[in-house]
C-alpha positions as CSV (number, residue, x, y, z in Angstrom):
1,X,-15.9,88.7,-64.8
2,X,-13.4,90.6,-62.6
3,X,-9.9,90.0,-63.9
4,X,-6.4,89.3,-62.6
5,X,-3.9,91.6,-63.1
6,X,-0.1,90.7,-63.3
7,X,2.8,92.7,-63.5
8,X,6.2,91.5,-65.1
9,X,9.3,93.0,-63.4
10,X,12.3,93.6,-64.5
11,X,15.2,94.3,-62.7
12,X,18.9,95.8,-64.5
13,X,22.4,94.5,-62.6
14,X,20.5,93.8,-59.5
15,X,18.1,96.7,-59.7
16,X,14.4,97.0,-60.0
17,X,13.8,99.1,-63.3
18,X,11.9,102.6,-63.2
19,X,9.4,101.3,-65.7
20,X,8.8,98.5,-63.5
21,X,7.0,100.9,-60.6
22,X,5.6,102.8,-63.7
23,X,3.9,99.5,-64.9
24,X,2.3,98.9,-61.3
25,X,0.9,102.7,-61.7
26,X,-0.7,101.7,-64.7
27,X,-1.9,98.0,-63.4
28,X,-4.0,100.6,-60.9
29,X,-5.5,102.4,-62.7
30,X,-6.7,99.2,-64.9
31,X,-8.3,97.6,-61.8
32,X,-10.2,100.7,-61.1
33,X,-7.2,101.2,-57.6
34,X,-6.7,97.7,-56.7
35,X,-3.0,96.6,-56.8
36,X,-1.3,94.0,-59.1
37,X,0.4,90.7,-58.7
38,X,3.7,91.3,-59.5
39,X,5.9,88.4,-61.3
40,X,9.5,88.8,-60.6
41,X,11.7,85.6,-62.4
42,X,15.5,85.6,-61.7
43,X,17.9,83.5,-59.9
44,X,18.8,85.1,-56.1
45,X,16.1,87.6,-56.7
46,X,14.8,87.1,-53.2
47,X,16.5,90.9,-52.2
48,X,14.7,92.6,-55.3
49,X,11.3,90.6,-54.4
50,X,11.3,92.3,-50.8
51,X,11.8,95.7,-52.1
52,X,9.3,95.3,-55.1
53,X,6.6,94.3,-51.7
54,X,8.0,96.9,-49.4
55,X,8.3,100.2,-51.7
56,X,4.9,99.3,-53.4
57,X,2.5,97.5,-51.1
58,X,1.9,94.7,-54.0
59,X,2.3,91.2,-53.4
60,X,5.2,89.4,-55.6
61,X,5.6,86.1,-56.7
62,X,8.9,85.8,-56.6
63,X,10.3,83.2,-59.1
64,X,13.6,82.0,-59.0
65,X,16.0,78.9,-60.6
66,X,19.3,78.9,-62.5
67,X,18.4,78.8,-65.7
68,X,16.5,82.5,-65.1
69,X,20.0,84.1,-64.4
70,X,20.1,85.2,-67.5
71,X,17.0,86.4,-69.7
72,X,15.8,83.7,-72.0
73,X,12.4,84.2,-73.6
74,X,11.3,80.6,-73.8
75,X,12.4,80.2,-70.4
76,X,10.7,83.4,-69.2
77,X,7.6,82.4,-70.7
78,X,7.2,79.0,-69.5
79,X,7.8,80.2,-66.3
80,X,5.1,82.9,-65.8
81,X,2.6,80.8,-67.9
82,X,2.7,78.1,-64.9
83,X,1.7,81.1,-62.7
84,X,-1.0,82.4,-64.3
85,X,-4.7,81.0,-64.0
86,X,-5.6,78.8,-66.3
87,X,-9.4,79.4,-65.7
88,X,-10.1,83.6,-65.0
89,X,-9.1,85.6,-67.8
90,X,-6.1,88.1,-66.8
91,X,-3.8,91.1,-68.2
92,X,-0.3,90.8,-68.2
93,X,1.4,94.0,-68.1
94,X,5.1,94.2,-69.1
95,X,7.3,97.1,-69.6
96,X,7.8,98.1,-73.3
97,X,11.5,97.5,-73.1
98,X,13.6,94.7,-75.8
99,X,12.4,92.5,-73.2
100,X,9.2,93.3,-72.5
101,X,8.4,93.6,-76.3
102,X,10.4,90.4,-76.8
103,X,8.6,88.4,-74.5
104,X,4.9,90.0,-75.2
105,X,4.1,88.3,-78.4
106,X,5.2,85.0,-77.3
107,X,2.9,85.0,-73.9
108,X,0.0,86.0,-76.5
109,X,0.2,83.2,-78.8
110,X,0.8,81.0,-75.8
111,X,-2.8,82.2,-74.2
112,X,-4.6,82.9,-77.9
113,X,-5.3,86.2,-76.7
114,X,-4.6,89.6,-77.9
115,X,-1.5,91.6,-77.4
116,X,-1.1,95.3,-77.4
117,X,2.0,97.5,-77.7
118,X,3.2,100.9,-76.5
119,X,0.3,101.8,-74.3
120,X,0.7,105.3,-73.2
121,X,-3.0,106.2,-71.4
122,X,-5.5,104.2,-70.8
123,X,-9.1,105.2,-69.7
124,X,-11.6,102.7,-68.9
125,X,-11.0,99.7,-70.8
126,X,-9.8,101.6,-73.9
127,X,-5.9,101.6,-74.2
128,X,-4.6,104.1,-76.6
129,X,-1.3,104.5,-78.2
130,X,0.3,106.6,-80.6
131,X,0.9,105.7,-84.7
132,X,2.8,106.8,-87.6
133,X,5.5,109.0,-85.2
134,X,3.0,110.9,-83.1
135,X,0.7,111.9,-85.6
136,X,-2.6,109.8,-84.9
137,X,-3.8,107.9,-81.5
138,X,-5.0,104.8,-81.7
139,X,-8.1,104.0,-79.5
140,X,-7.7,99.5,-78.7
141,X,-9.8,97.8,-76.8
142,X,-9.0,94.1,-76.9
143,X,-11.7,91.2,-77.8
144,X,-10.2,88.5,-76.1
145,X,-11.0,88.0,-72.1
146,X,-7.1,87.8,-71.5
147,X,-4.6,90.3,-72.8
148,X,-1.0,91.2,-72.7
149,X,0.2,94.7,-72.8
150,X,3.3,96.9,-72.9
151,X,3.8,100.1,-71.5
152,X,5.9,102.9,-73.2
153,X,8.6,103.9,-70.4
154,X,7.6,107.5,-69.1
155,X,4.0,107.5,-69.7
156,X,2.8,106.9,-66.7
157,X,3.9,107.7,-63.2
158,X,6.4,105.2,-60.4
159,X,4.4,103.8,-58.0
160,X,4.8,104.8,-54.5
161,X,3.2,102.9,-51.5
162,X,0.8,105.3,-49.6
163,X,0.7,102.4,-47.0
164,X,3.1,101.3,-44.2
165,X,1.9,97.7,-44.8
166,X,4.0,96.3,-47.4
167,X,2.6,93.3,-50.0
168,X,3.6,89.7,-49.2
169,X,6.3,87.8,-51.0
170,X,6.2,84.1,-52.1
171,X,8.7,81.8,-53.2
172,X,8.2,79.4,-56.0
173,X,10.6,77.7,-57.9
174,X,10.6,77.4,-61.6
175,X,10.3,74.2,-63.4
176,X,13.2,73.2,-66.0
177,X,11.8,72.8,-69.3
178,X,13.9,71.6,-72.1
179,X,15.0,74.9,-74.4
180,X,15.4,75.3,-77.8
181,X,17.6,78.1,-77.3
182,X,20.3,78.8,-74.2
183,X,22.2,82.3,-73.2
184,X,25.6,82.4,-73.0
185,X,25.8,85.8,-71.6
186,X,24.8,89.3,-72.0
187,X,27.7,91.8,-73.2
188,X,27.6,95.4,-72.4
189,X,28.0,97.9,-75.1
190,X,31.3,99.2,-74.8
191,X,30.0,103.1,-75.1
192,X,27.5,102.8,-72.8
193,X,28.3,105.5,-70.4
194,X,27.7,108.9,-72.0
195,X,27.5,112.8,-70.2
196,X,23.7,112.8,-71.6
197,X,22.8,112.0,-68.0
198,X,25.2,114.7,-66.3
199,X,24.3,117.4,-69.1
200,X,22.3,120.7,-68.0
201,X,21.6,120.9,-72.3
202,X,21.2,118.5,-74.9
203,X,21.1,119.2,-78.5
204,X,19.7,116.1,-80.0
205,X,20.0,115.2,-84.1
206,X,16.9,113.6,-85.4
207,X,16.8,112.2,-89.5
208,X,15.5,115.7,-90.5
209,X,19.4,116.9,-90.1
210,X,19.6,115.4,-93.9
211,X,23.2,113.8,-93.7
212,X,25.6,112.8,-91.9
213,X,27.9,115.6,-92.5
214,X,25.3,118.2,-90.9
215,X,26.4,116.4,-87.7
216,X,29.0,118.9,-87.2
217,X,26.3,121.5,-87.0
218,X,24.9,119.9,-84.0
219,X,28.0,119.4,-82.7
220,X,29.2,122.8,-83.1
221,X,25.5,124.0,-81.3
222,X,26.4,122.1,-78.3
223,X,29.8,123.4,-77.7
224,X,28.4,126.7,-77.1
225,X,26.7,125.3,-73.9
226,X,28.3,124.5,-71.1
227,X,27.7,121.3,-69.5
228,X,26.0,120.2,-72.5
229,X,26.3,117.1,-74.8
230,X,24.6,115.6,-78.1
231,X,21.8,113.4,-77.9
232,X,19.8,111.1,-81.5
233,X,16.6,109.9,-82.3
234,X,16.8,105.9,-83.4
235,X,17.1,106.5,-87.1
236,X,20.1,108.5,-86.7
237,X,22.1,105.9,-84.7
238,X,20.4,103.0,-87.2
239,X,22.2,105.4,-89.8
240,X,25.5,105.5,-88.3
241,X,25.3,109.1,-87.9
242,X,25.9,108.6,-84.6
243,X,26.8,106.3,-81.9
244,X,24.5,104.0,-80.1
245,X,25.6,105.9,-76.7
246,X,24.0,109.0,-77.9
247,X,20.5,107.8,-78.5
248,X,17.6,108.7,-76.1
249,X,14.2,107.4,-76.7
250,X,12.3,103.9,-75.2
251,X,15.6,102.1,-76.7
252,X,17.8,104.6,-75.8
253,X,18.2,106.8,-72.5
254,X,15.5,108.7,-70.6
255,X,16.8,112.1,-69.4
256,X,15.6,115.3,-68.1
257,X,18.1,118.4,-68.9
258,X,17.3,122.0,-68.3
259,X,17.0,122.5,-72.1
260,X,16.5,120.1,-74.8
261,X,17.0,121.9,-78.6
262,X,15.6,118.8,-80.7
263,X,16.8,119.0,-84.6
264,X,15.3,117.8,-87.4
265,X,13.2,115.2,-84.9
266,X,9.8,114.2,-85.7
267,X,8.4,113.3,-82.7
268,X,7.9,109.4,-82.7
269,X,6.5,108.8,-79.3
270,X,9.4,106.2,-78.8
271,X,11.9,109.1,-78.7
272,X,9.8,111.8,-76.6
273,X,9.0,109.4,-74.2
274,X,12.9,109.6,-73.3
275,X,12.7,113.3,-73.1
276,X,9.6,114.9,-72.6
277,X,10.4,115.3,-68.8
278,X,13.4,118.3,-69.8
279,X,12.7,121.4,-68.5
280,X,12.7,123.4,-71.9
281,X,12.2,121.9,-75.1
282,X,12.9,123.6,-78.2
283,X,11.9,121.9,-81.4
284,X,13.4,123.4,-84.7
285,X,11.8,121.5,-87.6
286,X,11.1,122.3,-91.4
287,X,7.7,120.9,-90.8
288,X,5.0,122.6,-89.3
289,X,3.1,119.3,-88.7
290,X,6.0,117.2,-87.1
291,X,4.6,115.8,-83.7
292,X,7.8,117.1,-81.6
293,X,5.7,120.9,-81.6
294,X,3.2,119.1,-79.4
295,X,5.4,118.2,-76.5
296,X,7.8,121.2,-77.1
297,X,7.9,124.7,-75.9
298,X,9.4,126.7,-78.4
299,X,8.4,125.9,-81.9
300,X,11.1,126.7,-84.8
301,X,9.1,125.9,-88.5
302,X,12.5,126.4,-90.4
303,X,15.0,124.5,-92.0
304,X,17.8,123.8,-89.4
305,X,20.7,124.2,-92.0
306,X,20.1,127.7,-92.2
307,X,18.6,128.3,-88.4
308,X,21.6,126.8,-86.7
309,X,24.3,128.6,-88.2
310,X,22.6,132.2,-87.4
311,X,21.3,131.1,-84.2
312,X,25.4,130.2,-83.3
313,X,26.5,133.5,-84.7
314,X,24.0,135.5,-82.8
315,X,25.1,133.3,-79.7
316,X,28.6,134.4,-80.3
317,X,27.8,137.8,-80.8
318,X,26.1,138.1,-77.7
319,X,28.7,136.6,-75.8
320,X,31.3,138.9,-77.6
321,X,29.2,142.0,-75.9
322,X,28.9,140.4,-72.7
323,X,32.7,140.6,-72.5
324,X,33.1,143.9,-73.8
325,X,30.3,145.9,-71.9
């Protein structure tokens, strides 16, 4: 039986998301080139709905009441399960954001049907995703008719509408249900802008730095770039290494610099999936096995106590000739 194939957007201070054309990419390809249904829940989202239909050629159900303003998984839920068919079994694809995975597990348990996490390929029916940091791939295909799935940001391309016809949009208004639960407001961290964006080289501190003191190693690294700035795996922020601002992963901030030293970083697919597009990547890690050597360029097996320091000094010595000569 063919299935439906529905695409949860999500849009950021009026925008549509990146991973929201990457997750209609991915719809695609699971329909064998046929194009999603794409769910879009908000309040005034009418703008958003006509660009999702226009830049991708999908149609979009555009959903819209008050008490959608503000993200609210109960809300959320209720809403897109009075879309969805009750009869033909369907995938629900959603972006493997805090939302997305916030809001996955409950749309499961509301259909009884399976729910998969951090896709990253897919062929055929099989969906695979990474475990334990990088170092096996799971092959999941799931044995109920209906499924939800997340996509990991980055695995798979935006969407762009080979077509001049754009997909239709249709207004629905949501029903008000009575919630357990109500939003007061979302509150911005106040570090959220950073120069990890802007910077041509990032030198990025993963748990494998050892303590929080070595820090000023990676610091010290970066200041010998210009344009450059300090990026962290999860566990280092978790830590308080570092701040949140600094941390780049599917939690984090994608970004794409010319060069990308990565130290003491295992290579959990959550944080190379917010770098694996830089231009160079060097890896230095006291592990030969550690994940980050796939996606990297250059390979450093050493420990990074001792590397850095003589890699600065030879940096500085360099430069010191440069001037001279």
């Amino acid at each position: 039986m063919k299935k439906d194939i529905f695409v949860i957007a999500e849009s950021d201070r009026g925008c549509i998301t990146p991973e929201t054309y990457e997750l209609i990419t991915f719809a695609e390809e699971l329909s064998g080139g046929l194009l999603p249904t794409v769910i879009i829940l908000g309040s005034n989202n009418e703008t958003q709905a006509k660009e999702l239909a226009e830049k991708t050629g999908a149609d979009v159900l555009c959903v819209t009441s008050d008490h959608l303003k503000l993200y609210n998984t109960q809300a959320y839920c209720d809403a897109i399960l009075d879309i969805l068919p009750k009869d033909n079994p369907s995938w629900v694809c959603l972006a493997h954001t805090s939302t997305g995975y916030d809001l996955a597990p409950r749309i499961a348990v509301k259909l009884n049907c399976a729910c998969i996490t951090a896709v990253e390929k897919i062929r055929g029916n099989i969906l695979s995703r990474s475990l334990y940091q990088g170092r096996f791939t799971a092959d999941i295909i799931p044995d109920t008719p209906s499924a939800v799935l997340t996509v990991l940001a980055g695995s798979f391309p935006a969407s762009v509408s080979e077509s001049n016809s754009p997909g239709s949009v249709r207004m629905l208004q949501a029903s008000v249900p009575p919630l357990k639960t109500e939003t007061l407001g979302i509150k911005e961290s106040e570090h959220r802008d950073s120069n990890l964006n802007d910077a041509e080289v990032i030198v990025a501190a993963g748990r494998g730095v050892g303590k929080k003191e070595n820090i000023s190693l990676i610091n010290e690294l970066a200041e010998i770039f210009p344009r450059s700035a300090v990026g962290a795996s999860r566990s280092v922020c978790d830590s308080g290494w570092l701040e949140y601002s600094h941390q780049i992963g599917t939690t984090g901030q994608t970004v794409s610099p010319k060069l990308y030293i990565a130290c003491g970083i295992s290579g959990a697919i959550q944080h190379v999936s917010g770098m694996k597009k830089s231009q160079n990547i060097v890896a230095v890690n006291s592990d030969p096995n550690a994940a980050i050597f796939r996606v990297a360029h250059y390979c450093i097996v050493e420990d990074l106590t001792s590397f850095i320091p003589i890699l600065i000094d030879e940096f500085k010595g360099f430069s010191l000739l440069r001037r001279l000569f």
